[in-house]
C-alpha positions in Angstrom: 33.1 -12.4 11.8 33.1 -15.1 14.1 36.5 -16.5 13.3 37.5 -13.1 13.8 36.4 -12.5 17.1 37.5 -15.9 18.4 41.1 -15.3 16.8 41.0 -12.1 19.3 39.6 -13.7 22.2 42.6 -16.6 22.0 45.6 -13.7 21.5 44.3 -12.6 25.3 43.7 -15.9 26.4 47.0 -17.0 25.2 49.0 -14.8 28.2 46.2 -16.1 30.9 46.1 -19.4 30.0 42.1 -20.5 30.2 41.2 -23.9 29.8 39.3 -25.0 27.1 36.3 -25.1 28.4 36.3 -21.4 29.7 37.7 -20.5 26.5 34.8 -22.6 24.6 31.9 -20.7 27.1 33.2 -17.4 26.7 32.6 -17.9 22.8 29.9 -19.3 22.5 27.8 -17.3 25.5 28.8 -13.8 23.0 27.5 -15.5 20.1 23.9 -16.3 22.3 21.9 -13.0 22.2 23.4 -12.9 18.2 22.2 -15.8 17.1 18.9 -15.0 19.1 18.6 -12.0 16.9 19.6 -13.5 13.8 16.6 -16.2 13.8 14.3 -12.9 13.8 15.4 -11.9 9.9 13.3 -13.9 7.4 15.5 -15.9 5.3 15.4 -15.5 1.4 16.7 -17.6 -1.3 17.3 -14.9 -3.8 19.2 -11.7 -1.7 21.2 -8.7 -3.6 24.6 -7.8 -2.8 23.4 -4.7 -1.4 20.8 -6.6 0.6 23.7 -8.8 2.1 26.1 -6.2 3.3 23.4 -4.8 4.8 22.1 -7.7 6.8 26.0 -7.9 7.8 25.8 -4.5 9.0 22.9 -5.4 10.7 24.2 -8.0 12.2 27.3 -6.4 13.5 25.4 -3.6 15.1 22.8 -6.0 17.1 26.2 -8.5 18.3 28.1 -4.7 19.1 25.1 -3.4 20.9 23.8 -6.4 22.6 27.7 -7.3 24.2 29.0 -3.3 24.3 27.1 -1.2 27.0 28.6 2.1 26.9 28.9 4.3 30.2 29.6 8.0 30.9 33.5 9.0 32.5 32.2 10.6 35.9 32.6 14.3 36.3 33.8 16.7 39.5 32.7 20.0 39.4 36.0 21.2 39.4 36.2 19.7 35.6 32.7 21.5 34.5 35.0 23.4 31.7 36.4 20.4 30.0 32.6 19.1 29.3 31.4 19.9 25.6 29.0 22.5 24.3 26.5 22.9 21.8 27.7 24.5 18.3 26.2 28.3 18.3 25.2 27.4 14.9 25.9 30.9 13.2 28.5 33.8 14.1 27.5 35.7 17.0 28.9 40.0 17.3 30.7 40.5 20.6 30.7 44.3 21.9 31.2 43.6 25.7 34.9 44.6 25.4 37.1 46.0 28.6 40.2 48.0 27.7 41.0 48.6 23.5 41.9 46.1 21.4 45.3 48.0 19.9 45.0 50.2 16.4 48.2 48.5 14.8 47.0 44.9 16.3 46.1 43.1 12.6 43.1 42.1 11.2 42.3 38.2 11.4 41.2 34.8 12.8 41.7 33.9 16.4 41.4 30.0 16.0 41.7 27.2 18.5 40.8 23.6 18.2 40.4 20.9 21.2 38.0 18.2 22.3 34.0 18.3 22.2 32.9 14.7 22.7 29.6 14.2 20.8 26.7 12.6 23.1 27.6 14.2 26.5 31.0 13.6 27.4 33.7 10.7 26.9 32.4 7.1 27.2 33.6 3.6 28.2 32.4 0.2 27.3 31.6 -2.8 29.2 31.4 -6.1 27.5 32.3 -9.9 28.4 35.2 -9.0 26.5 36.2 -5.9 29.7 36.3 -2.6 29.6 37.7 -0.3 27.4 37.7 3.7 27.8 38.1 7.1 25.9 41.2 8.9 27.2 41.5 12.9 28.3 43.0 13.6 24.9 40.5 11.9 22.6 36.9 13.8 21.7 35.6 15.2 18.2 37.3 18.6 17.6 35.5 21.4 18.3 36.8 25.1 16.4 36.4 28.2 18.1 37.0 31.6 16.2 37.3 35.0 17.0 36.8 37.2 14.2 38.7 40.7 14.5 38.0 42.7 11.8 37.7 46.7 10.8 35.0 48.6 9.7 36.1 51.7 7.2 36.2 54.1 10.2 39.2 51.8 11.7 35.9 50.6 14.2 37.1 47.2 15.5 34.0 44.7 15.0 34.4 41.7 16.4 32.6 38.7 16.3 32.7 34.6 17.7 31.8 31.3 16.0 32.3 27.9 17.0 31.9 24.5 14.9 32.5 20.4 15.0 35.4 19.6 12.7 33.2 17.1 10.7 35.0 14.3 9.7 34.1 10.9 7.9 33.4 9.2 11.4 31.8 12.2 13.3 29.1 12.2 10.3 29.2 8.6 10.8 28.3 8.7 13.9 26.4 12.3 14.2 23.6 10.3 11.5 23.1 7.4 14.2 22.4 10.0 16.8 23.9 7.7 19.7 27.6 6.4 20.5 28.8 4.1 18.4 32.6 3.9 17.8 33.8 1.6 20.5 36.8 2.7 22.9 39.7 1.6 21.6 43.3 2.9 23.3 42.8 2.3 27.4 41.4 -0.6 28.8 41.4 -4.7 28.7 43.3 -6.4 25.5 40.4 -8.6 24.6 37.8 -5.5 25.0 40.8 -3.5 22.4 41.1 -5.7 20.2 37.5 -6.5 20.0 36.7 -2.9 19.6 39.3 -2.6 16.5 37.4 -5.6 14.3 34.0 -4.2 15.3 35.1 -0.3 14.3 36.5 -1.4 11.1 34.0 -3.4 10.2 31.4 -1.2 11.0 33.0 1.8 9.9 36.0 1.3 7.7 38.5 2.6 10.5 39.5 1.3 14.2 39.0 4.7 15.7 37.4 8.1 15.6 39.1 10.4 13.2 38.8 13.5 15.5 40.8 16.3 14.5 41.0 18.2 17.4 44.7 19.0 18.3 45.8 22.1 16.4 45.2 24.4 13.3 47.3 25.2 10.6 47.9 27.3 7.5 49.8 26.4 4.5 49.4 28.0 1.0 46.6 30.3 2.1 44.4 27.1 2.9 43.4 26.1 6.8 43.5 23.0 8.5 42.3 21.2 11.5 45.0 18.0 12.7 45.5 15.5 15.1 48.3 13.1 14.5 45.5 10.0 14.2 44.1 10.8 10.6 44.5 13.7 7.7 44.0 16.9 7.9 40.8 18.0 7.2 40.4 21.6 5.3 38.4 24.4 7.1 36.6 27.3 5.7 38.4 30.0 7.8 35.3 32.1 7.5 32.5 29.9 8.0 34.2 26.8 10.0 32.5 24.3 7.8 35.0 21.4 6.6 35.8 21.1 3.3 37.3 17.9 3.1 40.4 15.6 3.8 43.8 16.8 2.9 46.0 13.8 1.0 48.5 16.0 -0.7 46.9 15.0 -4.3 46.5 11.5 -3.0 50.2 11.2 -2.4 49.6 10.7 1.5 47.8 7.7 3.0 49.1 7.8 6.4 48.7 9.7 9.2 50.2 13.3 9.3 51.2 15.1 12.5 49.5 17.8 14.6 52.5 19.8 14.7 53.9 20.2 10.6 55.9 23.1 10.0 56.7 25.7 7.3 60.8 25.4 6.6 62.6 29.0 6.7 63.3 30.6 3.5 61.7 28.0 0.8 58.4 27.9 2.8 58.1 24.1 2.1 56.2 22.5 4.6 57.3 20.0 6.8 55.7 16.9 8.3 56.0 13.4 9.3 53.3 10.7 9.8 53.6 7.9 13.3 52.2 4.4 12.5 51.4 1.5 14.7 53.0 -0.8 12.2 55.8 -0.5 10.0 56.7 2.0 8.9 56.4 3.5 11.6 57.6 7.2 10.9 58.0 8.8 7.7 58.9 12.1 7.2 57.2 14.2 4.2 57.8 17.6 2.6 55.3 19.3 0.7 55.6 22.6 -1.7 55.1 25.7 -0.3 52.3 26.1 -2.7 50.4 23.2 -1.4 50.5 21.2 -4.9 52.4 18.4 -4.2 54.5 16.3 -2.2 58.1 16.6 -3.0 59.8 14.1 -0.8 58.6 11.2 1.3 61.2 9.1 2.9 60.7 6.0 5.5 63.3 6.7 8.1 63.1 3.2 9.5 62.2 3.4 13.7 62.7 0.3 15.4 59.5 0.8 17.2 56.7 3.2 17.3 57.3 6.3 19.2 54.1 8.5 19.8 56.6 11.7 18.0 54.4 14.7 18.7 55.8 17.3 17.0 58.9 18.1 14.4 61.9 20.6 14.0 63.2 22.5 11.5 66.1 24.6 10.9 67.4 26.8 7.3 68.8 23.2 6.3 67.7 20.2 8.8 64.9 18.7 9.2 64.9 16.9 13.9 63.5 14.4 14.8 62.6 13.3 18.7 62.3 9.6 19.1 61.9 9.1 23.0 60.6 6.0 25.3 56.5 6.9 24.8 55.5 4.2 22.4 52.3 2.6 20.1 53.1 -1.3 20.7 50.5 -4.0 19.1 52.0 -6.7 20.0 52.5 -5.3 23.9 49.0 -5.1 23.6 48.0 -8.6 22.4 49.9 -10.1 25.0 48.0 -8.1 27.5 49.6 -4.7 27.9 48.9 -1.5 27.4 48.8 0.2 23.9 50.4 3.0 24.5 52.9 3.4 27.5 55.7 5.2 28.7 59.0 3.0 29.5 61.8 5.6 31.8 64.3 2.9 31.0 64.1 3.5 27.0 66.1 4.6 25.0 66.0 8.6 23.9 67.3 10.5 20.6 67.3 13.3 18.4 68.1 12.8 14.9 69.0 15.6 12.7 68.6 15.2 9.1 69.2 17.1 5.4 65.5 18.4 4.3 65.2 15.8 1.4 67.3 13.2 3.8 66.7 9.5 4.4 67.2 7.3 6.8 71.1 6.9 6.2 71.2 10.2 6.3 70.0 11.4 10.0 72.6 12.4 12.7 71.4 10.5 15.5 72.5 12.0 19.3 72.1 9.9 21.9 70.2 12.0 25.2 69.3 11.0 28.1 65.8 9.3 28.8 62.8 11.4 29.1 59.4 12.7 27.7 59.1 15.2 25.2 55.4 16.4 23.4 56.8 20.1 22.3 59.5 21.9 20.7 59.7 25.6 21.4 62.3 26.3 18.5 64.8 24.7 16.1 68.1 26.3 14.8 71.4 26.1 14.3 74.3 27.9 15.6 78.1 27.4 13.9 78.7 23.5 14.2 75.8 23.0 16.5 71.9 22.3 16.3 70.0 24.1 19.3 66.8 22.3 20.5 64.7 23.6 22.9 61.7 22.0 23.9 60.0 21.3 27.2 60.9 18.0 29.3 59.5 16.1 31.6 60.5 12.9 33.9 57.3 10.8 32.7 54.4 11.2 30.3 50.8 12.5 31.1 49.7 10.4 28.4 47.6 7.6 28.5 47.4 7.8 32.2 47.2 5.2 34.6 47.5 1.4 34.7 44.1 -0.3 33.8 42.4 -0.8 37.1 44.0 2.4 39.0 41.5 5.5 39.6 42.9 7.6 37.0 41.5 10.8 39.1 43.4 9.6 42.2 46.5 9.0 39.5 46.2 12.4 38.4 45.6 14.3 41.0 48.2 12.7 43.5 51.0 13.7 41.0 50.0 17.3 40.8 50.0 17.3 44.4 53.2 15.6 44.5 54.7 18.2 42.4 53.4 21.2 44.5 55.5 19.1 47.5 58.5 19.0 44.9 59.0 23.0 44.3 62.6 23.4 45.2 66.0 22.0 43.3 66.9 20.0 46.1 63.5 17.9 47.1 62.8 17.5 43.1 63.8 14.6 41.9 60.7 12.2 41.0 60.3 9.5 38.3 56.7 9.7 38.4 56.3 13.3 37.6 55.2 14.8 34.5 56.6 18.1 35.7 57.6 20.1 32.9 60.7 22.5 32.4 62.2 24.5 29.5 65.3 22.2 28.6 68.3 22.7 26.4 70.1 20.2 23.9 72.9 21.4 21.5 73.9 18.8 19.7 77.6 19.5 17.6 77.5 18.1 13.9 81.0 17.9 13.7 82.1 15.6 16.6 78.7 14.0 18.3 78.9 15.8 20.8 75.7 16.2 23.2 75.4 19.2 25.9 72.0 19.1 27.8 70.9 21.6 30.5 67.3 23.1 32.2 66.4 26.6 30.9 64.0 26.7 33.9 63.7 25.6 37.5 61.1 24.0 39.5 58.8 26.8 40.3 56.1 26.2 37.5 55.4 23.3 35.2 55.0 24.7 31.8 53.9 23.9 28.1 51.9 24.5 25.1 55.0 26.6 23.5 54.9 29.3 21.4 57.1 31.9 19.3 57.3 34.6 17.3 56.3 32.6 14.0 58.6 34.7 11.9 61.5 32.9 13.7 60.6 29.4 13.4 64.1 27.2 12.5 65.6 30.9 13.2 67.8 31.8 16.3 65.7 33.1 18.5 65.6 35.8 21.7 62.0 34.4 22.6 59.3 31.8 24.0 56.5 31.7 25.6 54.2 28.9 27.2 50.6 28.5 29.6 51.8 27.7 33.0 50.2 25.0 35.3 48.3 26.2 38.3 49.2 23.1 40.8 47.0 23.7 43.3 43.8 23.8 40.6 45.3 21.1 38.7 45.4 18.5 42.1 41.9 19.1 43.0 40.1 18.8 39.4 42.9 16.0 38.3 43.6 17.8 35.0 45.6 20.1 34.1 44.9 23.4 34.2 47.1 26.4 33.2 46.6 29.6 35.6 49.2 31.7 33.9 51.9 32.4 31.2 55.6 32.9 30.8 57.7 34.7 28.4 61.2 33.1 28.5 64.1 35.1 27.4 66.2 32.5 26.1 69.4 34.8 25.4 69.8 36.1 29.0 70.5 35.0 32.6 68.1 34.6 35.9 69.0 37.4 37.9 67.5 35.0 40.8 70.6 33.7 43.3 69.0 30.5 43.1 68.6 30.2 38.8 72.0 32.0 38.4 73.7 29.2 39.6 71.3 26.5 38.2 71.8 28.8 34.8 68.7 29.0 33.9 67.0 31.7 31.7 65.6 34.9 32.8 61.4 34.9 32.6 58.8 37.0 33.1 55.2 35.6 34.4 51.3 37.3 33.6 49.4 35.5 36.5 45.3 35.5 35.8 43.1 36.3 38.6 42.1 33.3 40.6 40.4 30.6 39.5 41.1 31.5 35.8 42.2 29.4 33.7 43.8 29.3 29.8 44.3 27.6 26.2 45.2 27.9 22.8 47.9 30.7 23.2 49.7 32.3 20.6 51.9 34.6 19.9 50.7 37.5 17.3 53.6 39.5 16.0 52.9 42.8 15.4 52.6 44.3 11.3 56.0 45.8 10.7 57.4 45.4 14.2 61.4 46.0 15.2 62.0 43.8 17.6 61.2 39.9 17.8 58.8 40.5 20.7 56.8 43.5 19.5 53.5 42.3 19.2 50.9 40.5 21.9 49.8 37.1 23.3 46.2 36.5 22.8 44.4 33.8 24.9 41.1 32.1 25.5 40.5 32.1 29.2 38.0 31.1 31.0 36.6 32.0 34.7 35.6 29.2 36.8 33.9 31.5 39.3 31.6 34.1 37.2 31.7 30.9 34.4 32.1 33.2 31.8 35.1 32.7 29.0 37.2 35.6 27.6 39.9 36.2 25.1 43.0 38.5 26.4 45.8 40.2 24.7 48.7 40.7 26.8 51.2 43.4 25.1 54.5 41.1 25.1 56.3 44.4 26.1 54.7 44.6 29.7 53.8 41.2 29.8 53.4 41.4 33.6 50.8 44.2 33.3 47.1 43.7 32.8 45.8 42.9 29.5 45.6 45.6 26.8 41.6 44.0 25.6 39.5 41.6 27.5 36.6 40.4 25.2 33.8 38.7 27.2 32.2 35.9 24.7 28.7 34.9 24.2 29.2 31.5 25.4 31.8 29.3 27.4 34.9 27.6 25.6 35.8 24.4 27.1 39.8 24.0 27.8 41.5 22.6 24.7 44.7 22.4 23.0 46.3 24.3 20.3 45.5 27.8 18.7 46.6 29.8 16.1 46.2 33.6 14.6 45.6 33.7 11.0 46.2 37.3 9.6 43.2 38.0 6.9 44.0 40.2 3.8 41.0 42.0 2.2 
């Protein structure tokens, strides 16, 4: 252990040049209250093994908790929905229902997973080592369902349940009854690097496995993800976790938040971002769940933090843009995860069971991309559209910055930047519809904004039955700016349907070309998450069917679920379903249609 820690103090030390004297104190003066400690255990001459990994687990946890102190993120009033609740502990009925929840709307599982930081909130540390903090998109995952089912009088009954994803470290760490795992992403590289060796020795792993991005189905089974760890299997019913998902033991790696089911064979495709090499791998499993069929190391150069993946009837795309995982940045003092404008961007477009010779990579130009709305392809060309941005939200500030001051200064700044002409900042994390059609045949690259500067959008969703599928369709939460600047986090105070196929009838889009959209604008001081689009059973027409929400209202504090008919999405909701208790903001949703 010792040589350990001393090997991370001199990586650090190496880039500020200590003398050896300060290098020799620093050592030694974290080894004091230890060894004080260690004096205390009676020694034995006869010990078991059991006996001696335990004394070394002992004495991990007194040297972690006498040099870690762990302190509370501050909170504004203005962020009192991102804090974490209590789990309801059973399914609760809901009858306090405004409007009718539509006869032809199907029977199912409203799901959506995001953050619920166990012991209060997120944490940093303090230690001679620095400081080192949680960022906004770490926290346990936290499920929350809405159960819409029909009695055999066609009676809607309706219920809500909410549950911890409970993965190997959040039982871990649930047992101790007090924080444990050590922040290990933002802060000083000494305090990092001191965090990973005491995590893994501790618990096996350098950080939380927290499964809390998104939910998934594949093969009739459910899944909680985030792009850290495994999936983690989910009774859709009862939200208790079943387990971790390795594909038969044919995946070790991590597996992205965002896999997706290819059109026509149903296969599933996913790819897995690593720290070290190799750094992205792309996987395909069978549509009925059984195995992995193809695995394939596509060689990056470096680790790109890839959020999400395309597919089309035959290609698999790929984004590799300029937001990267970088250990050796971070030994010699930088940050781990950081956004560089100057870096290179592509898309790669690749067979299904490709490798790495085999991807088509396009050259674009440099920006930040976490979400595709659709893949497909169209004659010679590949469509992607996605939404953009200038810079990346993620991981925030420089260490040492006041990352509510970062935050909320660059919400304001984009409020100040609503027009084509004034917009035009490096710094912002403003994010528009955006357009790349990139030509198999001769290279070719044509880029172009689908939406102007009026409203930063994301979270994307689609008619499902059209993923990899030309499509007439998207929709996406909006970002109230005003909201956003005074709480410093985002928060999204609407939704857009964009109609991809036709022109703004605005003077001021028409020329700009962007695509005609229509806008459902909550009441003030409302706020959304976890959108998706539900098609309806049987339905004509790509947008027949309804987008189904989780809202919440920062004035009455009371959370909701809405459906919007995507018909007369500017209307007011078809249903509003008051619910028992309050859903902090979170990520990623998903409707999973039950059959009896």
């Amino acid at each position: 252990m010792a040589d350990c820690i001393t090997k991370a103090i001199q990586v650090h030390c190496c880039a500020q040049r200590p003398s050896f004297d300060q290098h020799k104190n620093l050592l030694l003066s974290s080894f004091q209250p230890l060894m004080g400690e260690v004096l205390k255990f009676p020694m034995k001459i006869q010990v078991s093994r059991a006996m001696i990994k335990k004394t070394s687990m002992d004495l991990l946890d007194v040297f972690t908790n006498s040099m870690f102190k762990f302190i509370d993120h501050p909170s504004l009033p203005s962020q009192s929905n991102f804090a974490p609740i209590e789990e309801l502990g059973e399914s609760v009925c809901v009858d306090d229902i405004q409007g009718r929840i539509p006869n032809d709307f199907p029977e199912g599982v409203y799901v959506r997973n995001g953050p619920n930081p166990l012991f209060g909130g997120f944490k940093s540390t303090n230690s001679i080592f620095g400081k080192s903090s949680h960022i906004w998109v770490e926290g346990e995952g936290m499920l929350h369902a809405l159960y819409l089912k029909k009695d055999s009088n066609g009676k809607w009954n309706v219920s809500y349940n909410n549950k911890h994803v409970e993965t190997d470290t959040f039982k871990m760490e649930k047992q101790r009854n007090k924080p444990s795992f050590l922040p290990a992403i933002e802060g000083d590289s000494p305090a990092i690097l001191s965090a990973y060796f005491l995590n893994l020795m501790r618990f096996g792993t350098v950080n939380k496995l927290i499964s809390n991005t998104s939910v998934f189905e594949h093969s009739g089974k459910f899944y909680a993800a985030a792009e850290n760890h495994l999936p983690q299997e989910i009774d859709i019913q009862t939200l208790n976790t079943l387990g971790t998902w390795d594909v038969d033991d044919s995946w070790n790696r991590p597996f992205t938040a965002h896999p997706k089911k290819a059109p026509g064979s149903g296969e599933l495709v996913m790819m897995g971002v690593n720290a070290m090499k190799p750094f992205f791998e792309i996987g395909i499993i069978e549509a009925d769940g059984s195995k992995l069929v193809h695995k394939s190391d596509l060689k990056f150069e470096r680790c790109s933090l890839s959020h999400d993946i395309g597919v089309t009837m035959r290609y698999n795309v790929i984004l590799d843009f300029p937001l990267t995982i970088d250990i050796k940045r971070l030994v010699n003092g930088g940050p781990l995860i950081k956004y560089d404008r100057e870096g290179y961007a592509r898309i790669g477009v690749m067979p299904r069971y490709g490798d790495a010779d085999s991807v088509r990579w396009f050259e674009v130009e440099s920006c930040c991309v976490f979400h595709i709305i659709n893949t497909y392809e169209d004659g010679d060309e590949v469509i992607v559209h996605a939404f953009r941005a200038n810079n990346s939200i993620i991981p925030g500030p420089d260490l040492g910055l006041n990352k509510f001051e970062w935050f909320s200064s660059r919400f304001k700044c984009l409020e100040s930047q609503q027009s084509d002409t004034a917009f035009s900042s490096d710094e912002s994390f403003f994010s528009r519809a955006y357009e790349w059609r990139l030509n198999m045949e001769n290279g070719e690259v044509k880029e172009r904004y689908l939406s102007g500067t009026t409203r930063s959008m994301d979270f994307p969703m689609i008619n499902e039955n059209y993923l990899g599928l030309e499509n007439k369709y998207g929709y996406a939460q909006t970002v109230d700016l005003d909201a956003s600047s005074i709480s410093g986090m985002a928060k999204y105070g609407g939704l857009v349907k964009l109609h991809l196929k036709d022109r703004s009838s605005s003077l001021m889009d028409e020329k700009q070309d962007y695509v005609e959209m229509e806008y459902h604008k909550f009441p003030e001081n409302t706020f959304c998450s976890g959108t998706v689009f539900v098609p309806k059973p049987d339905g004509l027409e790509e947008d027949d069917g309804w987008v189904i929400s989780f809202v919440h209202d920062e004035h009455l504090n009371r959370s909701r679920v809405i459906l919007v008919d995507a018909h007369k999405f500017t209307g007011e909701p078809v249903a509003i379903i008051n619910l028992p208790c309050r859903v902090p903001y979170g990520f990623h949703g998903a409707f999973m249609p039950i059959i009896s």
